[in-house]
ZABATI-626095 format. One line per field, with one value per residue (C-alpha): residue in one letter; chain; x, y, z. Coordinates in nm, 4 decimals, padded with zeros to 6 digits. Example, Ala and Ser with C-alpha at 12.3 -4.5 7.8 and 13.67 -1.06 7.14 Angstrom:
<sites>
resn = c(a  s)
chain = c(A  A)
px = c(01.2300  01.3670)
py = c(-00.4500  -00.1060)
pz = c(00.7800  00.7140)
</sites>
This chain:
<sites>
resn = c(x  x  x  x  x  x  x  x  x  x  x  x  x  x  x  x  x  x  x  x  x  x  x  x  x  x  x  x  x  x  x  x  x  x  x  x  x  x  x  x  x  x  x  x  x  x  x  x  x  x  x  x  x  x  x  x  x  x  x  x  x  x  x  x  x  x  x  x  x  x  x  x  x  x  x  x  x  x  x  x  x  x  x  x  x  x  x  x  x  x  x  x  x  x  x  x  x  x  x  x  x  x  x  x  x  x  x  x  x  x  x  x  x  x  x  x  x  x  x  x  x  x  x  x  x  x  x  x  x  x  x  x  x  x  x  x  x  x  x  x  x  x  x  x  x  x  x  x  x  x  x  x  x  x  x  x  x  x  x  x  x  x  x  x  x  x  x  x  x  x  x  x  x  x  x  x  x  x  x  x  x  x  x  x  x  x  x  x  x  x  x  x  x  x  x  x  x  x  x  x  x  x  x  x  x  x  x  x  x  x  x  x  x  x  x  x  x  x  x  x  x  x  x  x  x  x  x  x  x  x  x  x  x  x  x  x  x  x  x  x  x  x  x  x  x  x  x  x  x  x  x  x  x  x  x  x  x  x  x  x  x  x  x  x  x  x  x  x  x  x  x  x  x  x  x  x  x  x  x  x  x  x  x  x  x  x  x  x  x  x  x  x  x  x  x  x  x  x  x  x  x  x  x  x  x  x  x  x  x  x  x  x  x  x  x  x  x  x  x  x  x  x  x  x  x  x  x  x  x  x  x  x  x  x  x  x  x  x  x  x  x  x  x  x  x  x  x  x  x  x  x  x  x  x  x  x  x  x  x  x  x  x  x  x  x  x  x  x  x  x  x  x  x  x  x  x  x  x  x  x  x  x  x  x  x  x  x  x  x  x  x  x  x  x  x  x  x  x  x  x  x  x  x  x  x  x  x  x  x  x  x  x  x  x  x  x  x  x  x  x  x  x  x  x  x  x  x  x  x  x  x  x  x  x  x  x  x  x  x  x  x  x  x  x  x  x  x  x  x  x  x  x  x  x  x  x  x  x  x  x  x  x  x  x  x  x  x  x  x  x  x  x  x  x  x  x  x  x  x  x  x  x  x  x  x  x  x  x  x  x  x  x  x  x  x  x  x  x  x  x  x  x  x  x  x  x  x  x  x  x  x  x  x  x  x  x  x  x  x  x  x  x  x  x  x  x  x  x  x  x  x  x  x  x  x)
chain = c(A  A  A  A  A  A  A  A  A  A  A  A  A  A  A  A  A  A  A  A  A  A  A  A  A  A  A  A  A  A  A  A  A  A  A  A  A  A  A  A  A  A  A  A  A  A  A  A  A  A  A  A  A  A  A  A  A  A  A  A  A  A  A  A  A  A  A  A  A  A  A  A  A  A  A  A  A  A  A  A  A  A  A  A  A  A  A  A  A  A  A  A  A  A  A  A  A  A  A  A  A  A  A  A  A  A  A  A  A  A  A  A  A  A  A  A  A  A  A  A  A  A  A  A  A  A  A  A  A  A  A  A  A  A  A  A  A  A  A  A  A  A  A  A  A  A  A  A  A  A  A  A  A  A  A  A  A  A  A  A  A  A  A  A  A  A  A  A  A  A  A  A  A  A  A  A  A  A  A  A  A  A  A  A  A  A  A  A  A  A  A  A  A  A  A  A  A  A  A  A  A  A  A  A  A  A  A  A  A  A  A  A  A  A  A  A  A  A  A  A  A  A  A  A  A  A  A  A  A  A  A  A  A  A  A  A  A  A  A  A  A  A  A  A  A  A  A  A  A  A  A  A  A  A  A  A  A  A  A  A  A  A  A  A  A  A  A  A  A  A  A  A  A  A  A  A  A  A  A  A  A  A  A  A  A  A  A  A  A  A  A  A  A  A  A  A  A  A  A  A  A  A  A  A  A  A  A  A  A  A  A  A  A  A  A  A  A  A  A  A  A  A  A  A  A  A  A  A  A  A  A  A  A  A  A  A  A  A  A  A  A  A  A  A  A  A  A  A  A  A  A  A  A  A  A  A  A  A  A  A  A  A  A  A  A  A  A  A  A  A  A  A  A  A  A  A  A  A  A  A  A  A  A  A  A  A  A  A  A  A  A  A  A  A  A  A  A  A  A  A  A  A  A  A  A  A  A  A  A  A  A  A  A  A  A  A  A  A  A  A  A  A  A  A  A  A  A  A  A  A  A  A  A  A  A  A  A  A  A  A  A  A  A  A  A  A  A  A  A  A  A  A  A  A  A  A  A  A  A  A  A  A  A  A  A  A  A  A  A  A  A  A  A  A  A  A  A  A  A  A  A  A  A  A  A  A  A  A  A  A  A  A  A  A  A  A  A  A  A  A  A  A  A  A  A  A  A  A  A  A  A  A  A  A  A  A  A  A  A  A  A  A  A  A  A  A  A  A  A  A  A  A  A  A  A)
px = c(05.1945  05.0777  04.7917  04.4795  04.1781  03.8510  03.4891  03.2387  03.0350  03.3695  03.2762  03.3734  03.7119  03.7885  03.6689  03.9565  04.1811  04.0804  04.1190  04.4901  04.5304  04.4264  04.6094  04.9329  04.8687  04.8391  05.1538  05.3401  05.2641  05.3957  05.6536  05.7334  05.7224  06.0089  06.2492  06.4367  06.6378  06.5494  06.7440  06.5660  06.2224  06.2394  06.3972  06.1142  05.8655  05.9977  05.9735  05.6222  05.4802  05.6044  05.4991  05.1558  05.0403  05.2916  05.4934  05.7762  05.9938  05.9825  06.1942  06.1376  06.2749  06.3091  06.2703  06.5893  06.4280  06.8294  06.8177  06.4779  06.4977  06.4053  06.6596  06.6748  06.7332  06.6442  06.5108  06.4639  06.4113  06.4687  06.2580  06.3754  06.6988  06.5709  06.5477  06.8752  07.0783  06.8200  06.7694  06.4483  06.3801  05.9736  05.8749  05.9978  05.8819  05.5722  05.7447  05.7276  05.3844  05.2839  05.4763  05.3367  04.9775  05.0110  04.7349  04.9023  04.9516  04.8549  05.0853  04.8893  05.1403  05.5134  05.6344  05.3548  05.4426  05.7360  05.7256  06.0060  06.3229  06.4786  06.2293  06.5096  06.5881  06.2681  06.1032  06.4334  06.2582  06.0333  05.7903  05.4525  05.1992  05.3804  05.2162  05.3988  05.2454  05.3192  05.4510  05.2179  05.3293  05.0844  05.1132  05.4346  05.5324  05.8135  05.9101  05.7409  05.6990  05.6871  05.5753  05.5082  05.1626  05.1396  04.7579  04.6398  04.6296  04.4097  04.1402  04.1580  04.2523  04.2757  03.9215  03.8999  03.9317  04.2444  04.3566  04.2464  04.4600  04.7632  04.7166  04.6569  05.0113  05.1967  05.0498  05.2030  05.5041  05.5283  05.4065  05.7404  05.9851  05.9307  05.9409  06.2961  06.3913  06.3261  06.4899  06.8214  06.8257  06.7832  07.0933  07.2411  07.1949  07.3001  07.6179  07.6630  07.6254  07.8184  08.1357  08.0437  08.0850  08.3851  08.5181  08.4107  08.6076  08.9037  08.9439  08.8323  09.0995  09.3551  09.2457  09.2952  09.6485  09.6897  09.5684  09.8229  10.1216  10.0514  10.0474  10.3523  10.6063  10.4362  10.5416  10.8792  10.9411  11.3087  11.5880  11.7844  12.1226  12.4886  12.6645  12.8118  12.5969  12.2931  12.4314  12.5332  12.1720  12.0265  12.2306  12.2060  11.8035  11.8771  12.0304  11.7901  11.4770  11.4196  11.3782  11.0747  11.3551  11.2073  11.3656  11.4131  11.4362  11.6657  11.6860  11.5253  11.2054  11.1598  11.4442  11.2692  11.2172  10.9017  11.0254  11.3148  11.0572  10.8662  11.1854  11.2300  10.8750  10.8861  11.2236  11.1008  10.8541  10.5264  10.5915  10.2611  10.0669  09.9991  10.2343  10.0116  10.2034  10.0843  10.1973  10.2075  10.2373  09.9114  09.7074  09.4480  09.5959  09.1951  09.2224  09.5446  09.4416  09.1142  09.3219  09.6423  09.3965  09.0888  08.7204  08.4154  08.0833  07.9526  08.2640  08.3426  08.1124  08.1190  08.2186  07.8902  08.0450  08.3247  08.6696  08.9670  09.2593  09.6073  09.7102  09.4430  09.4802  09.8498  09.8069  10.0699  10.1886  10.4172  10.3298  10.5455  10.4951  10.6277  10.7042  10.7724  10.8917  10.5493  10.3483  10.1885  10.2738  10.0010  09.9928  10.3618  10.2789  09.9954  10.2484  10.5091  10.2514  10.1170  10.4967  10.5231  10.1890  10.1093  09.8212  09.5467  09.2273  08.9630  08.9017  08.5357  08.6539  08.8319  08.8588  09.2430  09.2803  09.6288  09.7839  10.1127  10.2528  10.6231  10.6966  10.9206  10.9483  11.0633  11.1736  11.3542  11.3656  11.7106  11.5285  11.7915  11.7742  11.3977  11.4183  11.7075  11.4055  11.1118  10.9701  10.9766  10.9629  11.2794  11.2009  10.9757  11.3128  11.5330  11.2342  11.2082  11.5839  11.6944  11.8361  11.8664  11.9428  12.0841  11.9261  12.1256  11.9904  11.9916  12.2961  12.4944  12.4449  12.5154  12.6068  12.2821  12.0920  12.1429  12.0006  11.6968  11.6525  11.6304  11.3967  11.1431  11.1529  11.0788  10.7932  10.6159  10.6800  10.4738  10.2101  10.1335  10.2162  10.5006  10.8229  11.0540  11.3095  11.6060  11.8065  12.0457  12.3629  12.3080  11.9955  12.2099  12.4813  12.1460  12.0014  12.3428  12.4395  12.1104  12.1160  11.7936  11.5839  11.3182  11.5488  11.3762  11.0447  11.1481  11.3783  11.0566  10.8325  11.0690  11.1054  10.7706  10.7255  11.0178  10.8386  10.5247  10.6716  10.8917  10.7771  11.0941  11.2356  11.4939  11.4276  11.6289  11.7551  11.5142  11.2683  11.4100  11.2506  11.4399  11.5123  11.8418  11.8825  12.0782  12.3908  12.3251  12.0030  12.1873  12.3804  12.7700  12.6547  12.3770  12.5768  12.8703  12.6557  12.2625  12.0371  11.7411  11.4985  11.7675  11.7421  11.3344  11.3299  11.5357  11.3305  11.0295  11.1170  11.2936  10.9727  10.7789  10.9514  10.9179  10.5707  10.5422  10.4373  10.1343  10.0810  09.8428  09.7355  09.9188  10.2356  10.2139  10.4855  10.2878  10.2813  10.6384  10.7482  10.4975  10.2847  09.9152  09.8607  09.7871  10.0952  10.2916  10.0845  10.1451  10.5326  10.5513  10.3650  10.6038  10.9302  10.7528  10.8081  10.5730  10.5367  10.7777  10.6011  10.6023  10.6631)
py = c(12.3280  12.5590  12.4772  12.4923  12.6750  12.5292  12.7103  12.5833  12.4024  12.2506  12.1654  11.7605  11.8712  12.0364  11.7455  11.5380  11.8369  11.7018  11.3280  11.3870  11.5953  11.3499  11.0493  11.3011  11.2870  10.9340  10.8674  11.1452  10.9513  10.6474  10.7925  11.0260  10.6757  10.5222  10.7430  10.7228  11.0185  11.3723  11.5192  11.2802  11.3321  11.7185  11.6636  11.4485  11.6776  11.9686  11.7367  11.6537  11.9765  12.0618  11.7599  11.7429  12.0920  12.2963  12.5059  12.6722  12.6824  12.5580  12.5508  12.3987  12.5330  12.3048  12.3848  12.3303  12.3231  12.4354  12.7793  12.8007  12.9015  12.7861  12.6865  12.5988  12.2826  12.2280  12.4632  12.3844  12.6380  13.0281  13.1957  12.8798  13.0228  13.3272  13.1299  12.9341  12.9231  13.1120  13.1518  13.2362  13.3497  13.2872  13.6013  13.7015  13.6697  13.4915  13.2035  13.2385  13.3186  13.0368  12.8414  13.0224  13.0271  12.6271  12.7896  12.8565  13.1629  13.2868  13.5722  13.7232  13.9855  13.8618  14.2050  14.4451  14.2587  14.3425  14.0787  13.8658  13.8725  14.0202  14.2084  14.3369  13.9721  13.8096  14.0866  14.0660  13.7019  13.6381  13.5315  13.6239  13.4854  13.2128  12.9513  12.9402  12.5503  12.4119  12.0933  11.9571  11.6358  11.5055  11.8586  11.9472  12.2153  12.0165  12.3626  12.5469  12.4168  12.7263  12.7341  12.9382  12.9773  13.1841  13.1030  13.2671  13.6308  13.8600  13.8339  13.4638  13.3352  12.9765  12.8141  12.6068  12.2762  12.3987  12.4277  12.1654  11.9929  12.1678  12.1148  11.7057  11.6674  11.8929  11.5642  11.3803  11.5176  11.5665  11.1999  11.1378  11.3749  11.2735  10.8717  11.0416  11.1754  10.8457  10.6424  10.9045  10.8906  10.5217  10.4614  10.6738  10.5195  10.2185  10.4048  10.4737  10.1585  10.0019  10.2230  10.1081  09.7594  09.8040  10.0113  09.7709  09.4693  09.6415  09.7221  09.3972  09.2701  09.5147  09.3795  09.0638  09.1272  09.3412  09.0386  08.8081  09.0769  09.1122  08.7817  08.6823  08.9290  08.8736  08.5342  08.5860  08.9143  08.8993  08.8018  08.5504  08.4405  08.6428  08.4210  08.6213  08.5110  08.5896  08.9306  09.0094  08.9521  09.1438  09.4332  09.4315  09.4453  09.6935  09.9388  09.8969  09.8987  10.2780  10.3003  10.1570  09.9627  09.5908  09.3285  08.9472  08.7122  08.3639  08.1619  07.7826  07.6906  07.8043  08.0268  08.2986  08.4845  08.6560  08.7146  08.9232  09.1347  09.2141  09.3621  09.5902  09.6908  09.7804  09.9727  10.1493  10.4641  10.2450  10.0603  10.2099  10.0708  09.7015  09.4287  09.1556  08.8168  08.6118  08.2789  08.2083  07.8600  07.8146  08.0258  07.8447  07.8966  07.9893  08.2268  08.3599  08.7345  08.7128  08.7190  08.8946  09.2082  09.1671  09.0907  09.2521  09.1286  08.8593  08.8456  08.4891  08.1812  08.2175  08.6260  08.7259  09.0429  09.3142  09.1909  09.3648  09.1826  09.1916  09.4775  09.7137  09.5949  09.6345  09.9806  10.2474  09.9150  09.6239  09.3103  08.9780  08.8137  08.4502  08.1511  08.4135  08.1050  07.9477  08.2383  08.0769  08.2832  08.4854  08.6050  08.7084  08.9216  09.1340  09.1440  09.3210  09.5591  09.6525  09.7089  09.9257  10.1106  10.1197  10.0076  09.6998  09.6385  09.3966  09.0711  09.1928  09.5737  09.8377  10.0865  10.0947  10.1559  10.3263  10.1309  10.2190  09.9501  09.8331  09.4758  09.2154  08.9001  08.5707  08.2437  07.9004  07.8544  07.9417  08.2096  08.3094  07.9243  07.9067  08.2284  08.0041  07.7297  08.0041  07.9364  08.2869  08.5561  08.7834  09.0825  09.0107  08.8775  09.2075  09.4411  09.1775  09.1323  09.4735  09.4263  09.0460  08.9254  08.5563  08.4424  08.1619  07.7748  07.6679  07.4114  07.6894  07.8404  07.5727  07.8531  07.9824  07.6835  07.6935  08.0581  07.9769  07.6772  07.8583  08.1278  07.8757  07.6800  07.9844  08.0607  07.7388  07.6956  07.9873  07.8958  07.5752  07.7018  07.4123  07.4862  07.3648  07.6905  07.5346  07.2672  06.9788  06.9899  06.6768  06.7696  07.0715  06.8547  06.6458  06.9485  07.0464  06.7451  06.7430  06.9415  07.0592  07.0441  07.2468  07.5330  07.6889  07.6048  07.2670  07.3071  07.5533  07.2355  07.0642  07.2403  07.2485  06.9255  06.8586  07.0892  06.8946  06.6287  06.7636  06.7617  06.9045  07.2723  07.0965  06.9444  06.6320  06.4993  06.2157  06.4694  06.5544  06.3937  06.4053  06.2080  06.3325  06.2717  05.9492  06.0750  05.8016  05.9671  06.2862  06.2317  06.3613  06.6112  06.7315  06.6686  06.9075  07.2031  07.1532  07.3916  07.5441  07.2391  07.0152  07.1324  07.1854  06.8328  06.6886  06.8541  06.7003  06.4035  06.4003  06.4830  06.2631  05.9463  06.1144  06.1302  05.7868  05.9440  06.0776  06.5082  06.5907  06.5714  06.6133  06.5610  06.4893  06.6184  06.9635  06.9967  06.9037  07.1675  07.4009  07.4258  07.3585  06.9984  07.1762  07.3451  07.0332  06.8205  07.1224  07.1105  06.6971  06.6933  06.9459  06.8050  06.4799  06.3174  05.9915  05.7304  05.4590  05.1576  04.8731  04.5892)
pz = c(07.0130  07.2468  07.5540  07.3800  07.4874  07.5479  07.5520  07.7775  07.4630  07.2670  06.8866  06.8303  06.7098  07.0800  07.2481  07.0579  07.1690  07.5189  07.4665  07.3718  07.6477  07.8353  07.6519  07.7335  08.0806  08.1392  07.8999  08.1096  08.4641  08.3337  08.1614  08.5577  08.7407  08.5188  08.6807  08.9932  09.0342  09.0640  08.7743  08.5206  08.7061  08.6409  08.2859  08.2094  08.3697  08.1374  07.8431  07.9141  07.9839  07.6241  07.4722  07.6262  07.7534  07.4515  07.6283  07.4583  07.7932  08.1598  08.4489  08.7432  09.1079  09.4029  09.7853  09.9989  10.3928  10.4529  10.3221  10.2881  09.9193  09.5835  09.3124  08.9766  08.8888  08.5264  08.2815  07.9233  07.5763  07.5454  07.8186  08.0564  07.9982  08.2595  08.5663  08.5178  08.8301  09.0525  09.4036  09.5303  09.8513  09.9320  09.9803  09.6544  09.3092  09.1445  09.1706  09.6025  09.5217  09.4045  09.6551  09.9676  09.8140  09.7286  09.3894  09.0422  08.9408  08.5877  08.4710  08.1344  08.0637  08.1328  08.0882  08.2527  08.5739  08.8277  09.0681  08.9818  09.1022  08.8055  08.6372  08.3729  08.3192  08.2345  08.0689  07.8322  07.6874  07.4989  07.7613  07.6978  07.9586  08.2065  08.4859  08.8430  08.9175  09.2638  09.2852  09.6198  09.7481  10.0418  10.3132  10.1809  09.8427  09.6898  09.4327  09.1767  08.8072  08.5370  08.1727  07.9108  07.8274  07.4670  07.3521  07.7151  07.7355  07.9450  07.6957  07.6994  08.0236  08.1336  08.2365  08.5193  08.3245  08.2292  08.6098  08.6998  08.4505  08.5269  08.8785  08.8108  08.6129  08.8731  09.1367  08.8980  08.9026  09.2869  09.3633  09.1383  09.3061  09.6417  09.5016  09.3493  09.6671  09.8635  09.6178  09.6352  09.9897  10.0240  09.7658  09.9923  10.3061  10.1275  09.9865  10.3661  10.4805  10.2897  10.3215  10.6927  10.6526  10.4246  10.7205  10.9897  10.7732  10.7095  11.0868  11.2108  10.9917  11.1415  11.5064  11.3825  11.2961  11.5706  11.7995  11.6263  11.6293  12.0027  12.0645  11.8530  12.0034  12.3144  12.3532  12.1219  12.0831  12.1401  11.8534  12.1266  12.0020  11.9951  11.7188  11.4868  11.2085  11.3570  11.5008  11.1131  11.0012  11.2623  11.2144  10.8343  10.9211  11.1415  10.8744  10.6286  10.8939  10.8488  10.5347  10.2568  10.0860  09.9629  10.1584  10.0839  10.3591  10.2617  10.5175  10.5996  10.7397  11.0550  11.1131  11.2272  10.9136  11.0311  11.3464  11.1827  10.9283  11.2752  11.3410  11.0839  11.0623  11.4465  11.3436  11.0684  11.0157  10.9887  11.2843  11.4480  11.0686  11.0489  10.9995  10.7945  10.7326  10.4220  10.3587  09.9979  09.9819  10.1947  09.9695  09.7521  09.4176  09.3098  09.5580  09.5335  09.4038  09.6372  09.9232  09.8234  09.6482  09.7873  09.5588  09.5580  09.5856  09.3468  09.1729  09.1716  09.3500  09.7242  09.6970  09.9238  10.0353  09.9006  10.1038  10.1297  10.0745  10.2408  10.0456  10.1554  10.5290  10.5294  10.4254  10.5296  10.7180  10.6390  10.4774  10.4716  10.1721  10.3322  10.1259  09.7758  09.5812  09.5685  09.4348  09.0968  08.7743  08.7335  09.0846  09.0436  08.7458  08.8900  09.2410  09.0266  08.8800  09.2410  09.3669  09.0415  09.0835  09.4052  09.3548  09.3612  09.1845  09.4040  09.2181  08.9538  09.0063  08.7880  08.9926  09.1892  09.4968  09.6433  09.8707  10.0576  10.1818  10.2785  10.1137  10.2797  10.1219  10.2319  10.0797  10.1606  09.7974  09.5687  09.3295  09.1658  08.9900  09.0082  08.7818  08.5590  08.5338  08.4723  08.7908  08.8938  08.7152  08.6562  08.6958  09.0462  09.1401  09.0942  09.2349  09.5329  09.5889  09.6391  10.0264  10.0511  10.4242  10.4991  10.8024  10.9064  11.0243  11.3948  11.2622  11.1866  11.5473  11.7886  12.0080  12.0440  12.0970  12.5135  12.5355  12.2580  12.5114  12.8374  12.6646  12.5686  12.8734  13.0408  12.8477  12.8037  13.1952  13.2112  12.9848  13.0909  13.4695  13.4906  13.7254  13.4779  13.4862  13.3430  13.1150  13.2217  13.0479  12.8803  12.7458  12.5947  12.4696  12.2985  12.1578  11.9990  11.8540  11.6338  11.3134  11.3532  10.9477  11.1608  11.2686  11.5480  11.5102  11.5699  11.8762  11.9873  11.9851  12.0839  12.4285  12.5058  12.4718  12.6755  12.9697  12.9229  13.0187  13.3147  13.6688  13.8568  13.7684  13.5486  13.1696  13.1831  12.8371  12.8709  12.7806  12.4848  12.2253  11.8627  11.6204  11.4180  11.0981  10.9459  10.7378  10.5140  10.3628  10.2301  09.8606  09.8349  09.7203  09.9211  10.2388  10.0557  09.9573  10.0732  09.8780  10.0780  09.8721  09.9904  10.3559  10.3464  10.2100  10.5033  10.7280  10.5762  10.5512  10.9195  11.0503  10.9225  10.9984  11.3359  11.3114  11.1397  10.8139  10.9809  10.8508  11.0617  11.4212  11.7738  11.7261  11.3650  11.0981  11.0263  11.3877  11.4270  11.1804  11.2628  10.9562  10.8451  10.7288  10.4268  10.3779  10.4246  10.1912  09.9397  09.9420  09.9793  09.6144  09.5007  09.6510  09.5262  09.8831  09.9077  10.2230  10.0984  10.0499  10.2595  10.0636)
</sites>
């Protein structure tokens, strides 16, 4: 239906003409306001001036401040088909008329008239008499809206009324481009900011790491020890460091199992990435894939904010995935997918994200019969085990334990600004007769104890406060051919009687073996290790 025209003295049926007219205008603003991006606001516009005024074709063209020019951005029937893709500079065409002028222009005679841009093109339609409309917003000309206007010729042009009705639903439609444009730009911002903050966490993260890898290998950066078992661990870490070959760790608690992966990552290619340690077994097992993958907002209770997980931070770095053998099943499963993929998807996201990242695991656990029990998954294992390295315990190093000695001393001397420089004899001979459950965690607590205590430049073996382990409390068989559960057990255990069965605190077992109280009251309910009673 084509725009109607109305004489100055309409008959009743005009003036019904006028009342849907009008009924299209007000169903046109509401239906302009229920869109929020530009696109849809000039698609709707288009729709409405067809459905409302009865235009065979429109087109609308947008000013960009950049170029100065207007462009198409939607068009819709035949003749619309003419100003697809155009550029208009302001000066030019009826279109920059109408746009300079801010007044619509009324074209009776589409092809009598060569001021478009194309003449050839246009007058090739089947355009007959068009309106350039422009789109005012406030003091600024958002673009020019164009119609076809077949009913108005030269004979018959539009009256005022008609105008004025044009120039009501091109407010309309400006009033909803610029609320468009806002909205776009505010989504924007948003998109902006929060890119930002994902930024800002993910490096914050990588400080933090950074903080803690400074601060380990600042205080025990060097591998001390020459026995030959250690020296065959650190060289086969050593020829395997400059690669991305997956390493697994086997070695006790507190054997310095992280302190050898921060030796290969520092040897290999990503040594300037991140090294992130993780220790499975103190992971939450509801939060397991939070904090090994990351969530985003809102996807669980307490998700407030997107996080990256370790994956994402350890990116083009190294992570240490510590304590392997307590990963729960499901966690393993979507593990061995990432090492396969290369690739993690955030906790309530579908969208992957790449990750390149260098895996080193570590375990006290035998995996090889956890895998025999369906503890841990097979094929985890194989992709996991492909350069395993045998750290050996403190008790197999007796050697070493007078140099690991002196080295702490020295630091903690430091650190607590104690003269203490040295050990007595005796309290070596003490330290090596003990066969050390806590490896070298526990002679490193140990020690610094032992300076504590020490007011002269010499740690007497009165200072040395351990409490070996009674031969009577290992089975034949456990004191022929410990397993790592047998040995993490003992060490439990050990410390604890220490401690006087208390976990937590100074001085308490976690303290004594250098783990969280959680940590330690994880692996007594799994080693099923309970305070005897006292009847």
């Amino acid at each position: 239906m084509a725009i109607p025209a109305f004489p100055a003295a309409p008959p009743p049926e005009r003036d019904q003409q006028s009342t849907n007219i009008e009924a299209g205008l007000v169903r046109a603003a509401r239906a302009l306001t229920a869109r929020l991006d530009v696109d849809r606001v000039c698609h709707a516009v288009l729709t409405t001036v067809g459905d409302v005024f009865g235009a065979r074709a429109s087109w609308i063209l947008l000013y960009h401040s950049g170029t100065k020019q207007l462009r198409t951005v939607c068009c819709l029937g035949a003749g619309g088909e003419a100003f697809r893709d155009l550029v208009v500079p302001l000066d030019r065409d009826v279109l920059g008329l109408a746009f300079k002028s801010r007044k619509v222009v009324f074209i009776p005679r589409v092809k009598d008239d060569d001021r478009w841009l194309d003449p050839e093109r246009v007058h090739a339609t089947d355009l007959e008499s068009v309106f350039a409309i422009p789109l005012v917003y406030r003091n600024d000309v958002l673009g020019v809206l164009g119609l076809d206007s077949p009913r108005f010729t030269a004979e018959r042009p539009p009256t005022d009324a008609h105008i004025a009705r044009l120039e009501a639903f091109a407010a309309q439609a400006a009033i909803a481009l610029a609320n468009a444009r806002l909205y776009e730009a505010s989504e924007e911002d948003r998109r902006r900011l929060r890119s930002l903050l994902a930024e800002q966490s993910r490096l914050r993260g990588h400080v933090t790491h950074l903080e803690e890898h400074i601060r380990f290998t600042g205080a025990f950066r060097e591998i001390v020890g020459t026995s030959t078992s250690l020296q065959d661990a650190v060289n086969q870490a050593a020829l395997a460091a400059p690669g991305d070959t997956t390493i697994l760790l086997l070695g006790e608690t507190g054997c310095g199992k992280e302190l050898l992966a921060r030796f290969i990552h520092e040897r290999s290619a990503r040594s300037k990435g991140p090294f992130v340690p993780v220790n499975c077994a103190a992971l939450p097992e509801s939060l397991v894939e939070s904090e090994l993958f990351g969530h985003e907002k809102g996807a669980f209770t307490g998700a407030i904010a997107r996080k990256p997980g370790k994956f994402e931070i350890a990116n083009r770095g190294t992570v240490l995935l510590d304590e392997i053998g307590d990963l729960p099943k499901d966690a393993q499963a979507k593990l061995l997918r990432v090492l396969q993929d290369r690739e993690v998807h955030r906790v309530g996201s579908t969208r992957p994200i790449d990750v390149d990242v260098r895996v080193i695991a570590a375990t006290n656990q035998d995996l090889e019969h956890a895998v025999e029990s369906h503890a841990f998954r097979e094929d985890l294992y194989y992709r996991l085990s492909v350069f395993p390295i045998r750290i050996p315990p403190l008790r197999e190093r007796r050697d070493d334990i007078q140099a690991l000695a002196d080295h702490f001393v020295k630091h903690f001397a430091a650190k607590l600004r104690k003269v203490a420089n040295t050990v007595d004899p005796g309290a070596i001979r003490r330290l090596q007769e003990y066969d050390w459950p806590g490896n070298i965690r526990e002679l490193q607590n140990v020690i610094e104890r032992a300076v504590v205590l020490t007011q002269s430049t010499v740690v007497e073996a009165d200072a040395i406060l351990i409490h070996p382990i009674s031969p009577s409390r290992l089975s034949p068989t456990q004191a022929h051919a410990p397993t790592f559960a047998d040995s993490e057990r003992n060490a439990i255990v050990a410390a604890l009687e220490a401690a006087h069965w208390r976990v937590s605190g100074a001085d308490g077992a976690a303290d004594r073996l250098g783990l969280k109280p959680t940590t330690l009251h994880a692996k007594m309910k799994k080693l099923g290790i309970h305070r005897p009673s006292l009847g």
